[in-house]
C-alpha positions as CSV (number, residue, x, y, z in Angstrom):
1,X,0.0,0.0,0.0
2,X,2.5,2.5,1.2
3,X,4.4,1.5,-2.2
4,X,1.5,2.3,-4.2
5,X,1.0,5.5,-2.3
6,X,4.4,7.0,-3.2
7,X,4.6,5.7,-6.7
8,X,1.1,8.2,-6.9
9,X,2.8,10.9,-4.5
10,X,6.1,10.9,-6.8
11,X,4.3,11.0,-10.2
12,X,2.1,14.4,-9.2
13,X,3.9,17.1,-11.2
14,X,5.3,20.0,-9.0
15,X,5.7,23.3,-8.9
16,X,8.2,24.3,-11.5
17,X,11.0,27.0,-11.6
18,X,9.5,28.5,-14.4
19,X,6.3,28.9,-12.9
20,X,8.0,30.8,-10.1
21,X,9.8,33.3,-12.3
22,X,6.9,34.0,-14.0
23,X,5.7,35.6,-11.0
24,X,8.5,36.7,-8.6
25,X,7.1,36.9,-5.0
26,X,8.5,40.0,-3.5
27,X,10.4,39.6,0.0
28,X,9.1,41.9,2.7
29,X,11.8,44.3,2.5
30,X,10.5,45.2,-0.7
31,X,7.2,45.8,0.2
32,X,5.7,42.6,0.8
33,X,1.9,42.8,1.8
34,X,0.0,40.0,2.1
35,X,-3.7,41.5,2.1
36,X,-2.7,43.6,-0.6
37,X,-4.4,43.2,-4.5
38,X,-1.3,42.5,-6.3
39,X,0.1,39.6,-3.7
40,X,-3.8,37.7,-4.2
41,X,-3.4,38.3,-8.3
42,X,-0.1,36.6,-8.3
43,X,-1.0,33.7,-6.0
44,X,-4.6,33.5,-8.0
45,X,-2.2,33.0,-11.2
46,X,0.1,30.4,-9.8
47,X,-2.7,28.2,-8.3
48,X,-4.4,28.3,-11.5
49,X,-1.3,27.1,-13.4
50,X,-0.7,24.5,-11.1
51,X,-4.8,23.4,-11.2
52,X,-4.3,23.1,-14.6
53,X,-1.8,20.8,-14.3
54,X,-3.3,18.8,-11.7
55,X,-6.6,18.8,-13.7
56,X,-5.5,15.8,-16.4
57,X,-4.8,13.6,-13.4
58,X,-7.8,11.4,-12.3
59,X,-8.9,12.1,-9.1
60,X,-11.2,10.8,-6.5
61,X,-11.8,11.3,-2.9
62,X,-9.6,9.5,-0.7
63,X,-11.1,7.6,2.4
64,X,-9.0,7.8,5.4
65,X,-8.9,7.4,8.9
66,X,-9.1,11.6,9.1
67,X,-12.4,13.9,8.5
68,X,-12.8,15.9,6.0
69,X,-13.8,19.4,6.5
70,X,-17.4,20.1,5.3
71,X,-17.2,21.4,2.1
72,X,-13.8,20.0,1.4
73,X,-12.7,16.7,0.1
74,X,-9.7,14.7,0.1
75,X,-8.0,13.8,-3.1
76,X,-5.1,11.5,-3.6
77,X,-2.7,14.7,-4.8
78,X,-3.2,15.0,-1.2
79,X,-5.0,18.6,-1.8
80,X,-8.1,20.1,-0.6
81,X,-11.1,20.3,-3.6
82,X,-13.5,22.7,-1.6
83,X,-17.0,22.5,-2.5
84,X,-19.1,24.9,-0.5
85,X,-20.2,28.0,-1.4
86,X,-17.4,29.8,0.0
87,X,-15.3,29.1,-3.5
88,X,-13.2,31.9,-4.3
89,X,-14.7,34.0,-7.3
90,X,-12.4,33.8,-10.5
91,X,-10.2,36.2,-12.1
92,X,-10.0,37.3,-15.6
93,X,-6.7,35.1,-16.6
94,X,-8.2,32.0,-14.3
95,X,-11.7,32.8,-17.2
96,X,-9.8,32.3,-19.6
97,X,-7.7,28.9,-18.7
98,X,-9.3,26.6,-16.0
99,X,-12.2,28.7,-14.4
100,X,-14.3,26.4,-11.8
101,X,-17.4,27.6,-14.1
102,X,-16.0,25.2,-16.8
103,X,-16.4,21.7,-17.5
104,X,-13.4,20.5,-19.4
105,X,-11.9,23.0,-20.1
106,X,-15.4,25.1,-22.1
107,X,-18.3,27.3,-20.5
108,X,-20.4,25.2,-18.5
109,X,-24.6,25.3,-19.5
110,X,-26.1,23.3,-17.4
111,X,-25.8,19.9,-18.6
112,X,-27.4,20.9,-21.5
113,X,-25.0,19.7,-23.9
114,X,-24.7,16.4,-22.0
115,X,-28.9,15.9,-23.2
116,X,-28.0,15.3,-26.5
117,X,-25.6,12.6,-26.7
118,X,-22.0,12.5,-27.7
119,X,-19.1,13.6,-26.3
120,X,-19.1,17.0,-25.0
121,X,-16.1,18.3,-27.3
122,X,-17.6,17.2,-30.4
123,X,-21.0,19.2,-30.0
124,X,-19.4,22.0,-28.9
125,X,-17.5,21.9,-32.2
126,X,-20.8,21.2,-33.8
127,X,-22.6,24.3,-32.5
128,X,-20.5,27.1,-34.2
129,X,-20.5,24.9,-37.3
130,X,-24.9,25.4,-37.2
131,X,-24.6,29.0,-36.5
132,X,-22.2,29.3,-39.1
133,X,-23.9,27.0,-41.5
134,X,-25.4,29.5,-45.0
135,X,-29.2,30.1,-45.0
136,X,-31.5,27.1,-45.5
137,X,-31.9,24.5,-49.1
138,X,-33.4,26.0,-51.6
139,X,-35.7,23.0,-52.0
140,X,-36.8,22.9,-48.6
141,X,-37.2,27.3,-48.5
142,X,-39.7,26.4,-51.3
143,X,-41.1,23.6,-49.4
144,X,-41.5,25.6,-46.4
145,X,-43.5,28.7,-48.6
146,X,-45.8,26.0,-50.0
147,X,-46.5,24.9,-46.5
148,X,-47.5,28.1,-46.0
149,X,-49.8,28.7,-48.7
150,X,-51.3,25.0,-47.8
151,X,-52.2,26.4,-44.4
152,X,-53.8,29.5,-45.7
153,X,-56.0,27.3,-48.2
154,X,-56.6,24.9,-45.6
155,X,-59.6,26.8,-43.5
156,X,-60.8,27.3,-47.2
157,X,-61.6,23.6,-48.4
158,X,-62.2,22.9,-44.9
159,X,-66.1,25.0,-45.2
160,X,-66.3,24.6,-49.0
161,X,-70.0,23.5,-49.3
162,X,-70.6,24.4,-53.1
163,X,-70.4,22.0,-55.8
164,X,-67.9,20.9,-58.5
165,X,-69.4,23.5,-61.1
166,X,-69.1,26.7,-58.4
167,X,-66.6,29.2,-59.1
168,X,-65.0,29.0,-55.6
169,X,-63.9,25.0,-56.1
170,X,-62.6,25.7,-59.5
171,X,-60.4,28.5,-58.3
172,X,-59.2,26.1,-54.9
173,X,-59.2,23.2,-57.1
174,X,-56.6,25.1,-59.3
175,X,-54.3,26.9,-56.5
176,X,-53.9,23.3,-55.1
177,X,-53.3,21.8,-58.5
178,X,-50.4,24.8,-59.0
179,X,-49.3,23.7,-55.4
180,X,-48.8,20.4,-56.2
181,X,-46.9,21.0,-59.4
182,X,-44.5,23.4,-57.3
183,X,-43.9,20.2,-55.4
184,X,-43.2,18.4,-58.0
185,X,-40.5,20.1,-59.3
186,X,-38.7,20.8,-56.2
187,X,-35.2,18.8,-57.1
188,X,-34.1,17.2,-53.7
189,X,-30.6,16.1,-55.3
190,X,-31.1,12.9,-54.0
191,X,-31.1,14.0,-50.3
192,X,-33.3,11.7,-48.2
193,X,-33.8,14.7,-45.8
194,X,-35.4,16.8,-48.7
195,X,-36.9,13.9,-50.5
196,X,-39.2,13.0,-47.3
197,X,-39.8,17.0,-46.6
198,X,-41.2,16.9,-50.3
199,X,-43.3,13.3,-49.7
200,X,-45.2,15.0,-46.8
201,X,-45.7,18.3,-48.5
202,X,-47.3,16.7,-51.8
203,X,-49.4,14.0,-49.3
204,X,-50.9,17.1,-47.7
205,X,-51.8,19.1,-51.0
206,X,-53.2,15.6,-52.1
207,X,-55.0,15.1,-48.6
208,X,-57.1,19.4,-49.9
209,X,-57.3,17.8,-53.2
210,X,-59.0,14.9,-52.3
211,X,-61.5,16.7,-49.1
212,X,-62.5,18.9,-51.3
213,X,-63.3,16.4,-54.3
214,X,-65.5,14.4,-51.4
215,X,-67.6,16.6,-50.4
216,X,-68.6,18.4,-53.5
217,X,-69.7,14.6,-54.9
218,X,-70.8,12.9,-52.0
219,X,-74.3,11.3,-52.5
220,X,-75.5,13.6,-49.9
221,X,-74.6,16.7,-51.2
222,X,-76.2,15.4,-54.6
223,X,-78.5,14.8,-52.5
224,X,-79.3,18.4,-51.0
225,X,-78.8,19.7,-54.4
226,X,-81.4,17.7,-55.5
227,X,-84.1,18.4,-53.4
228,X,-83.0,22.4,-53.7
229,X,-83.7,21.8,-57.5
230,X,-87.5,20.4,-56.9
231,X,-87.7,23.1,-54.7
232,X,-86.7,25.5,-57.4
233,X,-88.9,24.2,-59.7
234,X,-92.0,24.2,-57.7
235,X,-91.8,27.8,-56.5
236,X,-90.6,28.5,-60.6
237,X,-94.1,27.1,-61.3
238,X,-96.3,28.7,-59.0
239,X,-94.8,31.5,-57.6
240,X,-92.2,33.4,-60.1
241,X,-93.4,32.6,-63.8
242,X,-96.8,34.0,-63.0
243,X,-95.6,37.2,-61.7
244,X,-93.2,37.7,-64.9
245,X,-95.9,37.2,-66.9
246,X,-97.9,39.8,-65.0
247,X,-100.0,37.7,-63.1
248,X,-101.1,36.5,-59.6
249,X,-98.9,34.0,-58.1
250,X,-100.6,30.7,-57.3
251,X,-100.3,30.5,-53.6
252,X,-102.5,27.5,-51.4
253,X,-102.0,25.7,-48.9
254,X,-101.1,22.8,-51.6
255,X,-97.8,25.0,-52.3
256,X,-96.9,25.2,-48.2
257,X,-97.2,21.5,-47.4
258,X,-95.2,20.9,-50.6
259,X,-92.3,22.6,-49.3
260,X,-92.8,21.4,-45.7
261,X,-92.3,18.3,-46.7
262,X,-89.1,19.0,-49.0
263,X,-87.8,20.3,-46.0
264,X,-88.8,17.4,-44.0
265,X,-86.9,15.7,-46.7
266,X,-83.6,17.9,-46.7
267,X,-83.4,17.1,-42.6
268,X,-83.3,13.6,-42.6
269,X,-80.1,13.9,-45.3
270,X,-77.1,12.7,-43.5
271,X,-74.0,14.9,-43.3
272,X,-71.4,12.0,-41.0
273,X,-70.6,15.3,-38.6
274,X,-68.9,16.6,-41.8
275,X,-68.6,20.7,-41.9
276,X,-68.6,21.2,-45.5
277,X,-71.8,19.0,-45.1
278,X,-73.7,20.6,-42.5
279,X,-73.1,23.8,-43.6
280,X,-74.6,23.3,-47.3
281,X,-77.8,21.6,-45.4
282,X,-78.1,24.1,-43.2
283,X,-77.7,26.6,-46.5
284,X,-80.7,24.6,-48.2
285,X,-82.9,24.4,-45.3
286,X,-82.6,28.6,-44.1
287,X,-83.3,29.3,-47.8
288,X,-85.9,26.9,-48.0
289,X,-87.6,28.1,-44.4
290,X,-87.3,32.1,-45.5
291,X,-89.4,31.2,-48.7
292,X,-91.9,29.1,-46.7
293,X,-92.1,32.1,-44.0
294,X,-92.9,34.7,-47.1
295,X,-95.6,32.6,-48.6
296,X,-97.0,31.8,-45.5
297,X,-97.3,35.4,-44.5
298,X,-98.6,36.3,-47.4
299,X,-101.7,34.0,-47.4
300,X,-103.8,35.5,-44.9
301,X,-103.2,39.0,-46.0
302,X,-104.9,38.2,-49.4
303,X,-108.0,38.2,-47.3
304,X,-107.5,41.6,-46.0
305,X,-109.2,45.1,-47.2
306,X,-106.3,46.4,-48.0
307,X,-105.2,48.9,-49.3
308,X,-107.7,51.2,-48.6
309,X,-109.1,53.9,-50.9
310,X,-107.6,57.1,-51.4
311,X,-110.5,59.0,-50.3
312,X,-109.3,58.6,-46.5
313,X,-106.8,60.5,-46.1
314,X,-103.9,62.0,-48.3
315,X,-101.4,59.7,-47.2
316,X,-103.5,56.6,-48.4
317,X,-102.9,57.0,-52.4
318,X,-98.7,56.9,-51.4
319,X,-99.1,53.9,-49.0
320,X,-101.0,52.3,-51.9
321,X,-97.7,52.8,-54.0
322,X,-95.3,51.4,-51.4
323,X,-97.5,48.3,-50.7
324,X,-98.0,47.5,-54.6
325,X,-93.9,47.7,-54.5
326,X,-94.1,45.4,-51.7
327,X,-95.7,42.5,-53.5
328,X,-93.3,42.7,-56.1
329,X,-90.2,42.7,-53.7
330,X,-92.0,40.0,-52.4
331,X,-91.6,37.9,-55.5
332,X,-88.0,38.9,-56.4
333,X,-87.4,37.6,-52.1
334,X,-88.1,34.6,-53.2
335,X,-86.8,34.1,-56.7
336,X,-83.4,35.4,-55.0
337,X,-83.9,33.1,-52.7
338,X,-84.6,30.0,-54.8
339,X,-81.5,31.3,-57.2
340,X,-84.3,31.6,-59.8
341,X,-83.1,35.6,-60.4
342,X,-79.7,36.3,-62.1
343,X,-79.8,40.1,-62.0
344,X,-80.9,40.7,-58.5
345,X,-78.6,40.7,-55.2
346,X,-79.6,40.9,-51.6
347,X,-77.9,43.9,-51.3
348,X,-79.8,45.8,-54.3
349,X,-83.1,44.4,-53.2
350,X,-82.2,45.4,-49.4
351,X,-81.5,48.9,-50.6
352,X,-85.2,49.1,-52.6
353,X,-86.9,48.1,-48.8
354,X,-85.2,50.2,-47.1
355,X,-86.1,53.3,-49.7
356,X,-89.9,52.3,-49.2
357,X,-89.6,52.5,-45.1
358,X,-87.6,55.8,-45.5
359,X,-91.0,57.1,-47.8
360,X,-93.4,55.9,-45.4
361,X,-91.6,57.4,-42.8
362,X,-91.6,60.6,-44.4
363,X,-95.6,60.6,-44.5
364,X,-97.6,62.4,-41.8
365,X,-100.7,60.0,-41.0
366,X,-101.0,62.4,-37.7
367,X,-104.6,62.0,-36.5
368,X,-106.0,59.5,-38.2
369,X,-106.0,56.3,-36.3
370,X,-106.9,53.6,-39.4
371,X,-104.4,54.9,-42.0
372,X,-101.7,55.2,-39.2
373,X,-102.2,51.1,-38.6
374,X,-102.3,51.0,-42.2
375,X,-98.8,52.1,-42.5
376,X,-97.5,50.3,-39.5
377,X,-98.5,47.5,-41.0
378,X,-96.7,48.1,-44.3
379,X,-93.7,48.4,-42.8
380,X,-93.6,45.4,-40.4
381,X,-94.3,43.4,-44.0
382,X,-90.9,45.2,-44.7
383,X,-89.2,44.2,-42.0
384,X,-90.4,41.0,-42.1
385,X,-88.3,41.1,-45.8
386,X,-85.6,42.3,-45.0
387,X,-84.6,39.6,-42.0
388,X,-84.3,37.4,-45.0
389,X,-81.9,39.5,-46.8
390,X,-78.6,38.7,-44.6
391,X,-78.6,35.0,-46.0
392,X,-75.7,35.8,-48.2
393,X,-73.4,35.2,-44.8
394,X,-75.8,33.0,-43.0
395,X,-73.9,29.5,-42.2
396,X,-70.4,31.3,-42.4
397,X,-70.1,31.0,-38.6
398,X,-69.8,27.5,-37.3
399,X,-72.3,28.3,-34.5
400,X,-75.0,28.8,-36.8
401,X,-75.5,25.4,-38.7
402,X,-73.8,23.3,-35.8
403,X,-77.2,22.4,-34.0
404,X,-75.0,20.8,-31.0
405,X,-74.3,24.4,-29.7
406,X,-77.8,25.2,-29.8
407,X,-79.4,25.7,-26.3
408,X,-82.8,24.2,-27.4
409,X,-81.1,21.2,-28.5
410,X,-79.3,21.3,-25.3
411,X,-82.3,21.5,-23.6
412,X,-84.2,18.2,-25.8
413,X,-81.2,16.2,-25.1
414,X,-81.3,16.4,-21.3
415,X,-84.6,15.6,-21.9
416,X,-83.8,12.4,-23.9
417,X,-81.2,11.7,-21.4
418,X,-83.5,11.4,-18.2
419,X,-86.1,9.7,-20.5
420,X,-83.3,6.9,-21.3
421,X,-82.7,6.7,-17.5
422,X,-86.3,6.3,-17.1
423,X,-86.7,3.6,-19.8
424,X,-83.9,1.3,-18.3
425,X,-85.6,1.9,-15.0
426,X,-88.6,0.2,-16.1
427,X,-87.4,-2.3,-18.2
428,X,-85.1,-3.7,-15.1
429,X,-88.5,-3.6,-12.8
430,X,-91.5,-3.6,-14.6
431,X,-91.8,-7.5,-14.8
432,X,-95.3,-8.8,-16.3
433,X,-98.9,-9.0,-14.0
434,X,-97.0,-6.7,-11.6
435,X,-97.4,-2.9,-10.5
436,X,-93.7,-2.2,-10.9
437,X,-92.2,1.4,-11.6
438,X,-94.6,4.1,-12.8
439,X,-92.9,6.9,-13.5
440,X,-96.1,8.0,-15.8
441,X,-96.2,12.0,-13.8
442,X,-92.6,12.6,-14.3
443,X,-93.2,11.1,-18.2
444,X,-96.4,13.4,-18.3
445,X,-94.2,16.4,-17.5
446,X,-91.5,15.8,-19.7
447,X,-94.1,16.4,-22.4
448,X,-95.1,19.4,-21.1
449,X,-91.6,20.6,-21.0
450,X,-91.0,19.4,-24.1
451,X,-93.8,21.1,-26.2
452,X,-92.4,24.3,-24.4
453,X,-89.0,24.3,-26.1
454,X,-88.5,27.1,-28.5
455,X,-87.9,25.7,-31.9
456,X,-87.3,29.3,-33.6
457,X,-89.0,27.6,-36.9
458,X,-86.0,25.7,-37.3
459,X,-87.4,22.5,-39.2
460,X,-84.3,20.4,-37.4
461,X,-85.1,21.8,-34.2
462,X,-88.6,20.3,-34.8
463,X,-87.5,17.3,-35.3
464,X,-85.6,16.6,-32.9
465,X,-88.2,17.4,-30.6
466,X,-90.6,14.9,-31.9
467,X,-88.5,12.7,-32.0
468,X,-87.9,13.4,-28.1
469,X,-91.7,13.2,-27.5
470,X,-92.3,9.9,-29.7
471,X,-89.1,8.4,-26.9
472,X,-91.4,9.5,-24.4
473,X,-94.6,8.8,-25.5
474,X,-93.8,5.2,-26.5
475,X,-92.7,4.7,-22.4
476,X,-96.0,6.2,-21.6
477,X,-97.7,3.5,-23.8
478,X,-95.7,0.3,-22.9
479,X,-96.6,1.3,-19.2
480,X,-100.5,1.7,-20.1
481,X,-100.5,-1.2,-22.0
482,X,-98.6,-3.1,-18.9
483,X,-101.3,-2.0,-16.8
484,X,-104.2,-3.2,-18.7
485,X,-102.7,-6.7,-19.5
486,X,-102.5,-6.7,-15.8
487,X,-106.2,-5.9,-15.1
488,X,-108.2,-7.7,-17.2
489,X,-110.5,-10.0,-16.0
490,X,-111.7,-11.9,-19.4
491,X,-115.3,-13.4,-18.5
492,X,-116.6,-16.7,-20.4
493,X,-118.9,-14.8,-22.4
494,X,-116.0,-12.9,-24.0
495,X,-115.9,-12.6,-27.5
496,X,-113.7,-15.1,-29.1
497,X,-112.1,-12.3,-31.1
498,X,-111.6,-10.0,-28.2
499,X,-110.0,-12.5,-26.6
500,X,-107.3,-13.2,-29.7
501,X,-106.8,-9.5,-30.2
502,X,-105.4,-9.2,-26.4
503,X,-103.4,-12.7,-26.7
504,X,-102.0,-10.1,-29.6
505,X,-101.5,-7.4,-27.1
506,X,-99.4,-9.1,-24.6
507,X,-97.2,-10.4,-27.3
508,X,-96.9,-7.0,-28.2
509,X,-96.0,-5.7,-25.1
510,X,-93.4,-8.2,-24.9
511,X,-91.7,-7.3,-28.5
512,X,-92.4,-3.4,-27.4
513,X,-90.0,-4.2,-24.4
514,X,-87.5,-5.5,-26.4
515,X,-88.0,-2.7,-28.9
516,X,-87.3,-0.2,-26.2
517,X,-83.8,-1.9,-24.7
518,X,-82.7,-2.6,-28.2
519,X,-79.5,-0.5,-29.0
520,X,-78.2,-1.7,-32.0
521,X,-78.2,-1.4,-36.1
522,X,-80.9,-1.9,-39.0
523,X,-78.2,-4.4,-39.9
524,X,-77.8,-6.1,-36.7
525,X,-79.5,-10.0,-36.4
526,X,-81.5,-9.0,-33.2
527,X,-83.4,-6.3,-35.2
528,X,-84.7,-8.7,-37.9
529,X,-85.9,-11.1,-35.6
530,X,-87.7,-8.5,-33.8
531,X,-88.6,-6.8,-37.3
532,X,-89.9,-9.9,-38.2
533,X,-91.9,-11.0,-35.3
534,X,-93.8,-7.8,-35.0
535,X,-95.0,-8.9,-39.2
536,X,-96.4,-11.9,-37.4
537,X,-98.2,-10.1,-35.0
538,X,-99.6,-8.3,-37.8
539,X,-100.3,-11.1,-39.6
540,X,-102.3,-12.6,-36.5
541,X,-104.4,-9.6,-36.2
542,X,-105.4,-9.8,-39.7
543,X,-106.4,-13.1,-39.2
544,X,-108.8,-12.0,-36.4
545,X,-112.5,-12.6,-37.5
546,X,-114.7,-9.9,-35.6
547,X,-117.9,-11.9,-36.8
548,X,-119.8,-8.3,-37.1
549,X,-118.9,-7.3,-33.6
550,X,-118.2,-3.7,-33.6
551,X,-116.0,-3.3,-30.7
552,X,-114.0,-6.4,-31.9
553,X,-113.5,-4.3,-35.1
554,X,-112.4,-1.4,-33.2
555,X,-109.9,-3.3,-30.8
556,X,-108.3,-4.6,-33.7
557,X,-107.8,-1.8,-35.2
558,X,-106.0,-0.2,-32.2
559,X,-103.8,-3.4,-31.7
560,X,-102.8,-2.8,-35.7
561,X,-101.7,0.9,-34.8
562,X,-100.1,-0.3,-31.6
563,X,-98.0,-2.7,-33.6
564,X,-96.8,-0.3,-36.5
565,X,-96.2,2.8,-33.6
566,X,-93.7,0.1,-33.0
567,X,-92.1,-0.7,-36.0
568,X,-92.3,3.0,-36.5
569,X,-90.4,3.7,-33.1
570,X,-87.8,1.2,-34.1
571,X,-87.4,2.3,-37.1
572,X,-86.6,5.9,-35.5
573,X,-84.0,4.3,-33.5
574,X,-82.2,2.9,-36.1
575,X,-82.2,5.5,-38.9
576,X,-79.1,7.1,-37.6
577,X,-80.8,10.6,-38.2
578,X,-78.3,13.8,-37.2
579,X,-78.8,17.1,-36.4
């Protein structure tokens, strides 16, 4: 050991002479101060040299039989290595050699160049090579500018709801075309780093390219474009050709339930949650509604004794004028509307309505009560107009055509939520010839709430509400059927066909529970069994011979509609319908 020991001692290098000259101590004849600056500089600049030297030797604290000092450690140089706080701060020459805020030799950061891998020299040799490195490929500068231009088109083909032939997907079409092309001839010169920057650029191009090609030809957009076109041509035929021709327009009741039902039609069209989608249904249906709303206004004012005669009052004969340029603003509302009127724009037509209310507003109907009224009502016919006018925008916002934000649909599906709780509650204990769990009050006051919900005339809104209220009503029935199943009392002079019409019935009320706790697909196995044993049942009541008894003829026919209420409900369920 103690050879060992002075094989290490002997090998440490030692102060050298030269070391010494470099910096003469001064005796203290001549002045020798050892508090003074100059005596710390030059013993700060011989420790340092000799530190540096020490510093390629390996060291590590020695373990022996005395204590250390805290904050100092032993090493086998046989030195102190303090490491408290109380270090003593380096000077400029110590900075620029072997300064204790260096690690090997370099400028210590934290460990930071340790997080990288590698040894620590060869990063730092790396890092002034980077911030010397010339400005970024040419290839991948393009890259990075059609990145750029990608992201600004993006938000574009994101809400694109036109069609193929619209003016807006041929000019997106052909910026993403020219996009891809600029990809294309990006040269990578063979560099895999460039060659995969240019593979993801032209994959996301190509991923515009093909979104927007989807939803301008998917089948429901066909679809919607479709049923706008009927639309078109039904209020072409009755509404706009007579009044070009300079005649009445045809307006009945015939012509409102028409387009009720187109819109009926356009709501059950199927958008799978996609934007472009929604927002070209919602499009067709608000058109579609405003022309629905003018008609329908206008019917019962045919009936009216209006205008009056100009014999009333001087204003009369003007207010004559403005309502006759009323009825044909009306007609150009809803050819504009429809698309059925090339020349017109919201904008000019807005600025015709808004002349008229500014020359009613000028007349002076003081005193006179009836012509007063008249005018007032003149110009809420006006307004009523011109809230249709702002559909230019309408569906630009997302809030608008996305139902799900809608507080009245908020409010139905809370509903539909403690219904569903309700449901499974009576399923689990409602078991057959028992009383079980009657929820009927809380189901009777869910109506109520329901037929309270404010709709705003939104034909989706409506639906979903009846749909809420068929969820609820077909509870209500399942219980009441329950509960007559459970207290009849047949007698022996029942009818033979009363008595096959409620073996029906309990059937029925078996296949409706399953109908209610079914949760599946129209494709599923369990929903053409059950499909298919509700035909029986309707079979079975067909085959029911009432032998002339009347109330055998009318149970029957109750137990029929009892059956297809629940086909119909099932077929609700499964028609994946969307808001």
């Amino acid at each position: 050991m103690s050879r060992w020991w002075n094989r290490k001692v002997n090998s440490q290098p030692q102060l050298n002479k030269q070391t010494i000259k470099k910096c003469p101590t001064p005796t203290p004849g001549q002045g020798w101060d050892p508090y003074s600056r100059q005596t710390s500089e030059r013993l700060a600049h011989i420790l340092a040299s000799v530190s540096c030297q020490n510093s390629r030797l390996y060291t590590e604290p020695l373990v022996t039989g005395e204590a250390c000092s805290p904050g100092t450690s032993m090493t086998r140089s046989g030195q102190e290595k303090c490491d408290g706080p109380g270090d003593a701060t380096p000077t400029a020459d110590e900075a620029t050699d072997c300064s204790p805020s260096s690690l090997f030799g370099k400028p210590f950061d934290g460990g930071k160049r340790m997080e990288h891998g590698g040894p620590p020299h060869q990063q730092q040799q790396q890092q002034p090579m980077a911030t010397e490195q010339a400005p970024q490929h040419p290839a991948m500068m393009r890259l990075y500018e059609v990145h750029r231009e990608v992201t600004a088109l993006g938000p574009q083909v994101c809400t694109f709801s036109g069609l193929p032939d619209d003016r807006d997907y041929k000019r997106l079409e052909r910026e993403l075309t020219r996009l891809l092309l600029d990809v294309d001839r990006v040269d990578t010169e063979g560099k895999a780093e460039l060659q995969g920057a240019r593979k993801r650029a032209a994959q996301e191009v190509e991923g515009l390219l093909r979104y927007l090609e989807e939803n301008a030809r998917h089948p429901s957009r066909l679809a919607m474009e479709e049923l706008s076109e009927e639309a078109r041509r039904l209020v072409d035929r009755r509404v706009v050709a007579p009044q070009r021709e300079g005649g009445a327009a045809d307006i009945d009741d015939e012509l409102v339930e028409a387009l009720q039902q187109l819109v009926l039609r356009l709501t059950q069209v199927k958008t799978e949650g996609r934007v472009p989608l929604r927002k070209a249904r919602y499009r067709a249906l608000t058109r579609l509604c405003a022309v629905q709303d003018v008609l329908e206004g206008r019917t019962p004012q045919q009936t009216l004794s209006l205008p009056l005669s100009g014999e009333t009052h001087a204003a009369v004969h003007c207010i004559n004028q403005v309502m006759a340029k009323v009825s044909v603003a009306r007609s150009q509302l809803v050819a504009l509307l429809m698309g059925l009127s090339g020349r017109d724009s919201c904008a000019h037509l807005s600025r015709l309505l808004m002349e008229m209310q500014v020359e009613l507003d000028a007349l002076d109907v003081s005193g006179n009560a009836a012509v007063r009224n008249y005018r007032k009502q003149v110009v809420e016919e006006i307004n009523g107009l011109l809230k249709h006018l702002d559909l230019e925008g309408e569906g630009e916002d997302t809030r608008r055509y996305d139902l799900a934000q809608n507080d009245s649909i908020r409010e139905i599906e809370a509903v539909r939520a403690h219904v569903r709780h309700l449901r499974e509650a009576v399923l689990r204990h409602c078991a057959p010839g028992e009383p079980g769990f009657r929820p009927k009050a809380e189901l009777q006051g869910l109506l109520t709430h329901l037929d309270q919900v404010d709709t705003a005339k939104n034909p989706c809104i409506r639906e979903a509400r009846r749909r809420a209220v068929v969820e609820v009503q077909a509870v209500v029935t399942f219980l009441d059927l329950r509960e007559a199943l459970a207290c009849r009392r047949p007698g022996p002079q029942e009818h033979p066909a009363h008595r096959q019409v409620w073996a029906v019935l309990a059937s029925l009320s078996e296949l409706q529970a399953r109908a209610l706790g079914f949760d599946g697909k129209r494709a599923d196995k369990s929903y053409v069994v059950l499909e298919e044993l509700l035909t029986k049942q309707l079979l079975a009541l067909d085959a029911v011979d009432p032998c002339g008894d009347d109330g055998a003829k009318v149970a029957r026919k109750q137990a029929v509609k009892f059956a297809q209420n629940i086909l119909n409900y099932l077929d609700m369920k499964t028609d994946e319908w969307e808001y």
